[in-house]
N, CA, C and O atoms as a Maestro MAE file, in Angstrom:
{
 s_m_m2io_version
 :::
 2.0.0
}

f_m_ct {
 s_m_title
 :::
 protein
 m_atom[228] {
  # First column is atom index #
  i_m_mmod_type
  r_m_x_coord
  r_m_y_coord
  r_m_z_coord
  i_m_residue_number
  s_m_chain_name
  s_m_pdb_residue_name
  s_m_pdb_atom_name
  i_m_atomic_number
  :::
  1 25 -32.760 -123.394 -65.241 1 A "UNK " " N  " 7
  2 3 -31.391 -123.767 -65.564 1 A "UNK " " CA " 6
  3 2 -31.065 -125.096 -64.866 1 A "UNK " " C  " 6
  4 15 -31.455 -125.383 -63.735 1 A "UNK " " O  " 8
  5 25 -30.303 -125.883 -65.661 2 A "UNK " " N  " 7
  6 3 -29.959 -127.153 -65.070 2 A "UNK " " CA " 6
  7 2 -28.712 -127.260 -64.145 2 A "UNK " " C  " 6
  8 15 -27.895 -126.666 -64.848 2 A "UNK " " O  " 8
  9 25 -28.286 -127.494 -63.441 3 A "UNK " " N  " 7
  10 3 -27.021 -127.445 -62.644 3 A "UNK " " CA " 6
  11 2 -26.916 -129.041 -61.916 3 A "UNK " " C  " 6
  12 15 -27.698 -129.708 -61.238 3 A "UNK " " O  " 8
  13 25 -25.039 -129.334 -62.624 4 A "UNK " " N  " 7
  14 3 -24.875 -130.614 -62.322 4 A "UNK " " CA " 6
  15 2 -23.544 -130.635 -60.988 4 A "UNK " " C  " 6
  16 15 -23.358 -129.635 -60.294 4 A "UNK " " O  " 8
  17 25 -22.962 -131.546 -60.862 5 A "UNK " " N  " 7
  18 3 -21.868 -132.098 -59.596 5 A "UNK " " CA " 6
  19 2 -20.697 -131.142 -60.404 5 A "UNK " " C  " 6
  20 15 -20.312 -131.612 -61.474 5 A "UNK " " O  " 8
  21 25 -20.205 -130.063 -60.050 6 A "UNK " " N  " 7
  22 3 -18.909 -129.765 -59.885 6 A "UNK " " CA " 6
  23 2 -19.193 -128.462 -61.084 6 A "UNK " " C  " 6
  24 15 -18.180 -128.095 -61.680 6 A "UNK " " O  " 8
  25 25 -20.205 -127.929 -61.363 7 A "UNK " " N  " 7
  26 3 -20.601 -126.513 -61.458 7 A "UNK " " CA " 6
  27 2 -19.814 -125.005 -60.670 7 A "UNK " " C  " 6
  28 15 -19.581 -124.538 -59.555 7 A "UNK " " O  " 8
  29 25 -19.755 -124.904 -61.149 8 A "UNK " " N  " 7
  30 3 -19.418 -123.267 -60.434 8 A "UNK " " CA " 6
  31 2 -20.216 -122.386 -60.707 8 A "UNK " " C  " 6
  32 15 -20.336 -122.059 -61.888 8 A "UNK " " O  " 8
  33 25 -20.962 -121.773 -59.734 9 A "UNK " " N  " 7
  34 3 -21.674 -120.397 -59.173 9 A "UNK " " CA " 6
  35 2 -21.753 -120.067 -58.496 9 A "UNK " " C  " 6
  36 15 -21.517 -120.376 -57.328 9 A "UNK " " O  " 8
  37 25 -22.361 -118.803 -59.285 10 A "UNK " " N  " 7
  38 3 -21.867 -117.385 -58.017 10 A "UNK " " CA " 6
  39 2 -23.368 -116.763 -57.616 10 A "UNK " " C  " 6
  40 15 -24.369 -116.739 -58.332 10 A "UNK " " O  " 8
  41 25 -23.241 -116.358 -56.500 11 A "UNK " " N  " 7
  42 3 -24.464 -116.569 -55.633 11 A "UNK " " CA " 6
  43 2 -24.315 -114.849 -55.413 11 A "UNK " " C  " 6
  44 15 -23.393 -114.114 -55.764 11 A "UNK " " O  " 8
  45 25 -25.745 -114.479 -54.607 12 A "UNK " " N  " 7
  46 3 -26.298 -112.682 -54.633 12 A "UNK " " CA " 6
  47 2 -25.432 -112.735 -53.234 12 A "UNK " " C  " 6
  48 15 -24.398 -112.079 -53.354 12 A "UNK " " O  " 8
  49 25 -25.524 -113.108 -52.441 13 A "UNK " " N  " 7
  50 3 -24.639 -112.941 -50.883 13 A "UNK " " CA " 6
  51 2 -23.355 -113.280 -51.042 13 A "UNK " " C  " 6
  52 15 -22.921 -114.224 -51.704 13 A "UNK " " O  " 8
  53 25 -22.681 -112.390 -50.344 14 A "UNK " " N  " 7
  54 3 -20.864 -112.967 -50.388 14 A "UNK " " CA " 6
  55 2 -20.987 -113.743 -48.699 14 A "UNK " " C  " 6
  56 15 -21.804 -113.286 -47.900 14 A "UNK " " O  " 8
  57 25 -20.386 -114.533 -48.446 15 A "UNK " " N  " 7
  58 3 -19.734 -115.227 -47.926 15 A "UNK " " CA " 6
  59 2 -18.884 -114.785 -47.186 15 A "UNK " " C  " 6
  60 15 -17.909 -114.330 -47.783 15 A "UNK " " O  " 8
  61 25 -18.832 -114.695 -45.369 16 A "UNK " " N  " 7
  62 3 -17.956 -113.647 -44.340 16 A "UNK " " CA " 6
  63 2 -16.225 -114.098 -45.452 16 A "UNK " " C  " 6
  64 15 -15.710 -113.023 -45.758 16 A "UNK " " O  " 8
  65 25 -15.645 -114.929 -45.838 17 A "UNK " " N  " 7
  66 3 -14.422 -115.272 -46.416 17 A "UNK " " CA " 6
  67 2 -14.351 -114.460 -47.447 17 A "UNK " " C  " 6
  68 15 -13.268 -114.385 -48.028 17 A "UNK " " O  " 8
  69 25 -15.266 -113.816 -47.826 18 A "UNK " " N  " 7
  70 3 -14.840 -112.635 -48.819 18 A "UNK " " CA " 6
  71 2 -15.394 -113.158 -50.047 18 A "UNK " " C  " 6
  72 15 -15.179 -112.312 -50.915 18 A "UNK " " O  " 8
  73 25 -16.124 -114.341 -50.624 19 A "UNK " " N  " 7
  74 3 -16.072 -115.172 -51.983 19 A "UNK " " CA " 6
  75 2 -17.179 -115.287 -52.250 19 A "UNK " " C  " 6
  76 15 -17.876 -115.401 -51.242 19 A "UNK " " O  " 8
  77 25 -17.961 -115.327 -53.594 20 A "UNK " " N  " 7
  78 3 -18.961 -115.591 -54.215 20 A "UNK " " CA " 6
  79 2 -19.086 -116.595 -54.598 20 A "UNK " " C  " 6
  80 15 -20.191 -117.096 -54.392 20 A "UNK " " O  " 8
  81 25 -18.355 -117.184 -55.129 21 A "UNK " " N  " 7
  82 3 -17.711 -118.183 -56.090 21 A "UNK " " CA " 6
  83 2 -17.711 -119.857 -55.211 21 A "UNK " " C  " 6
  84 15 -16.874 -120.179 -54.368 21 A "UNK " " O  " 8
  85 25 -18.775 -120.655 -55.646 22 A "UNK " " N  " 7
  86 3 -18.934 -121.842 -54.880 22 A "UNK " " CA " 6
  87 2 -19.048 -123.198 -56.157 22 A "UNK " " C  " 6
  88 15 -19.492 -123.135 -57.303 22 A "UNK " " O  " 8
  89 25 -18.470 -124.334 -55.424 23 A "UNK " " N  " 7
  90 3 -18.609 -125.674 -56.322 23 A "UNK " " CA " 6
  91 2 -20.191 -126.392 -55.869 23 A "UNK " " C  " 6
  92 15 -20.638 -126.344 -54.723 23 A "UNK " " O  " 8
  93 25 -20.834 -126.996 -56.949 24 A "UNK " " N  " 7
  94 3 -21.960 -127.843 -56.523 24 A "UNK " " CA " 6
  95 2 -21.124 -129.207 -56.422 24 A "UNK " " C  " 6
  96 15 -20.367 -129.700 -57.258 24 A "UNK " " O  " 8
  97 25 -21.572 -129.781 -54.842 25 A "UNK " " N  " 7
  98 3 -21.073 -131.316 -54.887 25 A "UNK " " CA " 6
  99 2 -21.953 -132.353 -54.839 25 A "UNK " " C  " 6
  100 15 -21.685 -133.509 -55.167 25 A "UNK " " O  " 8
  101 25 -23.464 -131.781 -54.256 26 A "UNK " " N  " 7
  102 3 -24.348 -132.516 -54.498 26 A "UNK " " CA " 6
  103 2 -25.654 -131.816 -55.050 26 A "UNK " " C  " 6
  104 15 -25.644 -130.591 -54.927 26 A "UNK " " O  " 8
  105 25 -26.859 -132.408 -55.679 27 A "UNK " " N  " 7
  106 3 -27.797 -131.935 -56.283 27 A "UNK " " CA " 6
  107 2 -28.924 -133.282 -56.101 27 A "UNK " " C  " 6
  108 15 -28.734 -134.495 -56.199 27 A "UNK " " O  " 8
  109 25 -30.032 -132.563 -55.825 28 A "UNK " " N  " 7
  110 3 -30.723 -133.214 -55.433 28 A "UNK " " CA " 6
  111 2 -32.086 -132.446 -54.849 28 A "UNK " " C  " 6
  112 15 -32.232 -131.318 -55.319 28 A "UNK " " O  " 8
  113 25 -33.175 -132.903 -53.837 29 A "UNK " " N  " 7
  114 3 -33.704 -132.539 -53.146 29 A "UNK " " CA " 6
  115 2 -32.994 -130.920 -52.368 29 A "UNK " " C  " 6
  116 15 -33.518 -129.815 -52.505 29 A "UNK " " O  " 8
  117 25 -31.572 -131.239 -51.488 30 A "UNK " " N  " 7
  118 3 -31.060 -130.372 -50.708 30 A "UNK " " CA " 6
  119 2 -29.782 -130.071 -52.155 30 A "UNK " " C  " 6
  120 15 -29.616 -130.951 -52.999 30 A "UNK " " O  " 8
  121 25 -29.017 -128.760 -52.211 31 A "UNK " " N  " 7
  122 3 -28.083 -128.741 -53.042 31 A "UNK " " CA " 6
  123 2 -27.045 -128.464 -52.283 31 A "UNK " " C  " 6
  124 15 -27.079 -127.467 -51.561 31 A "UNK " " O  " 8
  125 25 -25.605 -129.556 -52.326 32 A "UNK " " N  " 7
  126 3 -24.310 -129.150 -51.203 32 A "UNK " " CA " 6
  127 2 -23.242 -128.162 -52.289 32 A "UNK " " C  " 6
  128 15 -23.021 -128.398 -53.477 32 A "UNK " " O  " 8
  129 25 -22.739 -127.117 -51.536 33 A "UNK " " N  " 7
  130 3 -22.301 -125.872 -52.010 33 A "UNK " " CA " 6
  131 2 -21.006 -125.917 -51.306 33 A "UNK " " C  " 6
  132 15 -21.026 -126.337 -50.149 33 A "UNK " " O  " 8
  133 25 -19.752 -125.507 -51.883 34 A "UNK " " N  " 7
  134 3 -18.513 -125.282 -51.490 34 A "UNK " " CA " 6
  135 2 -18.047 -124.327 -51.190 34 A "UNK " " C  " 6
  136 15 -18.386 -123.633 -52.148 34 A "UNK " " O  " 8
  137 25 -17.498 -123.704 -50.571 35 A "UNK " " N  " 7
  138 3 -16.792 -122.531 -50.730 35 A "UNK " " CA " 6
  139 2 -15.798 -122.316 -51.617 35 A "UNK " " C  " 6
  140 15 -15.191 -123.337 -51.293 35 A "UNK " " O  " 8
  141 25 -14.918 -121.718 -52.709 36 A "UNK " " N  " 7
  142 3 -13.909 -122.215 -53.974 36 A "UNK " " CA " 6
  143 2 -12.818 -121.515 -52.584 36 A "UNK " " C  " 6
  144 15 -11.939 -122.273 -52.173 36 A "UNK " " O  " 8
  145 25 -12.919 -120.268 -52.010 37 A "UNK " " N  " 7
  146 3 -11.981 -119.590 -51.377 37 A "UNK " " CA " 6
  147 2 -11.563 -120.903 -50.120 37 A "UNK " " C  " 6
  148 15 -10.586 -121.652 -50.093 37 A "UNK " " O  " 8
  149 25 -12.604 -120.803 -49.272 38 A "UNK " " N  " 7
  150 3 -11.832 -121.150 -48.093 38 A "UNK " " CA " 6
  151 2 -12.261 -122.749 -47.616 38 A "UNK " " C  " 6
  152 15 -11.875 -123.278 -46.574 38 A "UNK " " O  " 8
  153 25 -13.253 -123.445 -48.752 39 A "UNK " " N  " 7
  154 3 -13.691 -124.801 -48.275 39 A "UNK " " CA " 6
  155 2 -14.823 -125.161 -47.378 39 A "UNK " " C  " 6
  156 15 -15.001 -126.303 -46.954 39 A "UNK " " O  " 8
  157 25 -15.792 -123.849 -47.033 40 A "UNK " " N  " 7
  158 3 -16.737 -124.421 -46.054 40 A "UNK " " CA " 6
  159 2 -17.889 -124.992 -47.088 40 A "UNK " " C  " 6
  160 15 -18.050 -124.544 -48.224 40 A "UNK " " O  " 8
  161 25 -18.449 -125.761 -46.663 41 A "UNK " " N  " 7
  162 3 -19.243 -126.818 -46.940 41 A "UNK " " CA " 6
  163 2 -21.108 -126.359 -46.257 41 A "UNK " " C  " 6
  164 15 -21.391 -126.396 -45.059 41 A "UNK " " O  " 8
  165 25 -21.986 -126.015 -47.243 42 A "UNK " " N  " 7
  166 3 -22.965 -125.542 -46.825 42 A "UNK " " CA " 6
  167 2 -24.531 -126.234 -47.943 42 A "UNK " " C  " 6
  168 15 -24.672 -126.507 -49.135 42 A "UNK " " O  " 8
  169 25 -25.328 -126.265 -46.848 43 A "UNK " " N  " 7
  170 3 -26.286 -127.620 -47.219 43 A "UNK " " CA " 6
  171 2 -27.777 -126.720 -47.406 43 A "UNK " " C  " 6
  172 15 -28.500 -126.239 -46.534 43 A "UNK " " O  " 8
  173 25 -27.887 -126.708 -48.623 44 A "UNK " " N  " 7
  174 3 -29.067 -125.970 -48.578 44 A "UNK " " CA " 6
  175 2 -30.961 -126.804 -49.187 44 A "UNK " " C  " 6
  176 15 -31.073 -127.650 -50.074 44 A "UNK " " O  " 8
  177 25 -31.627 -126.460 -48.722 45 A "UNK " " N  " 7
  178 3 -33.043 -126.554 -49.817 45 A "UNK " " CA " 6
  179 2 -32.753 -126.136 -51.143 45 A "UNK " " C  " 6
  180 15 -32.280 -125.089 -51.583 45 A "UNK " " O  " 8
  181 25 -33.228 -127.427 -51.805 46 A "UNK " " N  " 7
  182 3 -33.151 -127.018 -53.176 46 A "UNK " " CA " 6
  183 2 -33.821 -125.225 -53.734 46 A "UNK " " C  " 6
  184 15 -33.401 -124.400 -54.546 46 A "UNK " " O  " 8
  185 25 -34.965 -125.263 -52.839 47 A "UNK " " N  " 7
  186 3 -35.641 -123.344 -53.318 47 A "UNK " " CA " 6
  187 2 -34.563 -122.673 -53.010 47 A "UNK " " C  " 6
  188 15 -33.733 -122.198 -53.785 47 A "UNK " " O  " 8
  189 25 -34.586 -122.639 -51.815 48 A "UNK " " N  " 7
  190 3 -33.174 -121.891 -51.078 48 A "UNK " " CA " 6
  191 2 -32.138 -121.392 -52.228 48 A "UNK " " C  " 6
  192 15 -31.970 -120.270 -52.706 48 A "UNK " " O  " 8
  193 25 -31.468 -122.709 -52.512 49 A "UNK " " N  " 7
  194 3 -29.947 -122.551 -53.220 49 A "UNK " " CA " 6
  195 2 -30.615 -121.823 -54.480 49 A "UNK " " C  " 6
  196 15 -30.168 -120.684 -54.619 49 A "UNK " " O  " 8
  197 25 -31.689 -122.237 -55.551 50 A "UNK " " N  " 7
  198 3 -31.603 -121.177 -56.540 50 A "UNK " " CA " 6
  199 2 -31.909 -120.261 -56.520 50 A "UNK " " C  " 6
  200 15 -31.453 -119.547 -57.413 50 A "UNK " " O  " 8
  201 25 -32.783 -119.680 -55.616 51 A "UNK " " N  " 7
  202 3 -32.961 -118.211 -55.040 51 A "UNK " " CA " 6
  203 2 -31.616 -117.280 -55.056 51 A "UNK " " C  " 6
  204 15 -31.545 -116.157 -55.554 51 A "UNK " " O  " 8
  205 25 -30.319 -118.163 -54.248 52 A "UNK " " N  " 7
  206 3 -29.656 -117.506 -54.118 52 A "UNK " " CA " 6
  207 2 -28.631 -117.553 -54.891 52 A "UNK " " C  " 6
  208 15 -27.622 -116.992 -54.462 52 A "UNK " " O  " 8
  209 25 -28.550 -118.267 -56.349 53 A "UNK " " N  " 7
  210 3 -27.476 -118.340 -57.352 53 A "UNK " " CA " 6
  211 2 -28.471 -117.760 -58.224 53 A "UNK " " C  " 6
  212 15 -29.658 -118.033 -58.404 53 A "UNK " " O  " 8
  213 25 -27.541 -116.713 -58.826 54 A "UNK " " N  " 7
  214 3 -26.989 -115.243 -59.755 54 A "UNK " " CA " 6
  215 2 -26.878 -116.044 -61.157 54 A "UNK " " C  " 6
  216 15 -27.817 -115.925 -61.943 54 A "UNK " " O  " 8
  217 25 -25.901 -116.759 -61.465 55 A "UNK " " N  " 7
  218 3 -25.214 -117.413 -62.750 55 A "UNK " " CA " 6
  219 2 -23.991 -118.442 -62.133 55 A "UNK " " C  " 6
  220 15 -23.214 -118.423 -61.179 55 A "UNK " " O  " 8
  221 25 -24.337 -119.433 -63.379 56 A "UNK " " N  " 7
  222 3 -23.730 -120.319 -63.339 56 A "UNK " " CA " 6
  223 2 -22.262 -119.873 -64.284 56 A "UNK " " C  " 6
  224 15 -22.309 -119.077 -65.222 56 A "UNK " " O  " 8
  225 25 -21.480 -120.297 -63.996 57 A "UNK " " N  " 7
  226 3 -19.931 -119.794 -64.394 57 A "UNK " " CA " 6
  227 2 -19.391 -120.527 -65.169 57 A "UNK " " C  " 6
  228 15 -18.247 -120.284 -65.553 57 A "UNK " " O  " 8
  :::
 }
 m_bond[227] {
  # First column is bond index #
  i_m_from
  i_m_to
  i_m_order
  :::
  1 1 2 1
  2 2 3 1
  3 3 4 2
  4 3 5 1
  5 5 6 1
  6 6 7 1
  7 7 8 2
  8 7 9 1
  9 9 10 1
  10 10 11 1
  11 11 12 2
  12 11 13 1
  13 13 14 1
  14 14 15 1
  15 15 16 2
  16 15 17 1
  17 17 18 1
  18 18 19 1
  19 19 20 2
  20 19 21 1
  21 21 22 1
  22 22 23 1
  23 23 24 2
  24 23 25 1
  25 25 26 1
  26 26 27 1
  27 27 28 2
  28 27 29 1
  29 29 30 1
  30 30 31 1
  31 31 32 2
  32 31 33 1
  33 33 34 1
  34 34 35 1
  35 35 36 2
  36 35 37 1
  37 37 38 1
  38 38 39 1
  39 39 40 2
  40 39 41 1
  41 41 42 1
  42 42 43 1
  43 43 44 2
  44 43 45 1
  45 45 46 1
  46 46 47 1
  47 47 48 2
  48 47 49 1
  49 49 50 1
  50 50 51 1
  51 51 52 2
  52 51 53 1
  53 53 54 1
  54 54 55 1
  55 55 56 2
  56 55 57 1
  57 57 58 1
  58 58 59 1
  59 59 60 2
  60 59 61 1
  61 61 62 1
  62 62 63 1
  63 63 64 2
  64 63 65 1
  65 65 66 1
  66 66 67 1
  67 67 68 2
  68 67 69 1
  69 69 70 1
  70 70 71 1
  71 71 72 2
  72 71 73 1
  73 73 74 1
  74 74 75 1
  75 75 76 2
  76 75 77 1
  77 77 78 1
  78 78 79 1
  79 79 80 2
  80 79 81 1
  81 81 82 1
  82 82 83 1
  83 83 84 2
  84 83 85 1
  85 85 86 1
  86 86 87 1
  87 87 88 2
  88 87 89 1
  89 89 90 1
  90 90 91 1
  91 91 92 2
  92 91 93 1
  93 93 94 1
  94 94 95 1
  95 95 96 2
  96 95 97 1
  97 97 98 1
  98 98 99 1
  99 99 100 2
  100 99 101 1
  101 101 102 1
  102 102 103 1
  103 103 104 2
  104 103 105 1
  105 105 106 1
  106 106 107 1
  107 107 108 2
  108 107 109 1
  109 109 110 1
  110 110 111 1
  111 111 112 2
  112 111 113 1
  113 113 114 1
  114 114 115 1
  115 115 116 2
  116 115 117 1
  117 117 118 1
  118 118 119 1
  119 119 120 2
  120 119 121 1
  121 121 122 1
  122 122 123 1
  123 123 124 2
  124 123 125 1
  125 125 126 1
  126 126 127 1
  127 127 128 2
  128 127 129 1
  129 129 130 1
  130 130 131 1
  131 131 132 2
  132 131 133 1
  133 133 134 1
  134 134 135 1
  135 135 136 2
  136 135 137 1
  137 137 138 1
  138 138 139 1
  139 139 140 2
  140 139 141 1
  141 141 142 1
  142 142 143 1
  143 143 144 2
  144 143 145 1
  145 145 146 1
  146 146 147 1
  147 147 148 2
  148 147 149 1
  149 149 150 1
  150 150 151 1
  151 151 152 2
  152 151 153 1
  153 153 154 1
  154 154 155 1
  155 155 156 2
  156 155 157 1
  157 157 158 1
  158 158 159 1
  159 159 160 2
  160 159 161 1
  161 161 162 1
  162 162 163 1
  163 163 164 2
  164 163 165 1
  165 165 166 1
  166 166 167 1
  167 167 168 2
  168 167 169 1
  169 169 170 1
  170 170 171 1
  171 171 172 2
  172 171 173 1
  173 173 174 1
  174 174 175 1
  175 175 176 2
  176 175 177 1
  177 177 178 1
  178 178 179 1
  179 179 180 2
  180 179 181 1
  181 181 182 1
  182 182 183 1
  183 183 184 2
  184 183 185 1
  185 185 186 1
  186 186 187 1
  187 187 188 2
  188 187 189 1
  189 189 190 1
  190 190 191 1
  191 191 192 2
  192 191 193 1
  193 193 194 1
  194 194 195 1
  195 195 196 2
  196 195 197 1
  197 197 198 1
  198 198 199 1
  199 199 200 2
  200 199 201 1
  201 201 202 1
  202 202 203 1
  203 203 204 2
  204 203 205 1
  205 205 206 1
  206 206 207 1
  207 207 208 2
  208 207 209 1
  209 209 210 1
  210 210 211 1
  211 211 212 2
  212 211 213 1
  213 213 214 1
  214 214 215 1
  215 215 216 2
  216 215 217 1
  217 217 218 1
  218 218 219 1
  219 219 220 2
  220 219 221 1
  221 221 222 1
  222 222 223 1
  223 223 224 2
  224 223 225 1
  225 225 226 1
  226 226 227 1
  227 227 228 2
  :::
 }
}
């Protein structure tokens, strides 16, 4: 699946803020992930991040 800047998905782990539900802001090598609930900002390996996204929204 392709995933671009300002995507929404929802990932297999919730998030201590209670939320599944994250924005892509960057894509690349590393993929930067938003929180939609509370705004934290989390920097992952590209394997990493699709491992852990479910569907894109």
């Amino acid at each position: 699946m392709e995933y671009n800047i300002g995507d929404m998905v929802k990932t297999k782990k919730v998030h201590p803020c209670g939320n599944k539900i994250w924005e892509i802001t960057r894509v690349g090598v590393d993929f930067k992930l938003k929180c939609v609930k509370c705004g934290h900002v989390v920097v992952l390996p590209r394997q990493k991040a699709l491992k852990a996204i479910t569907k894109k929204i």
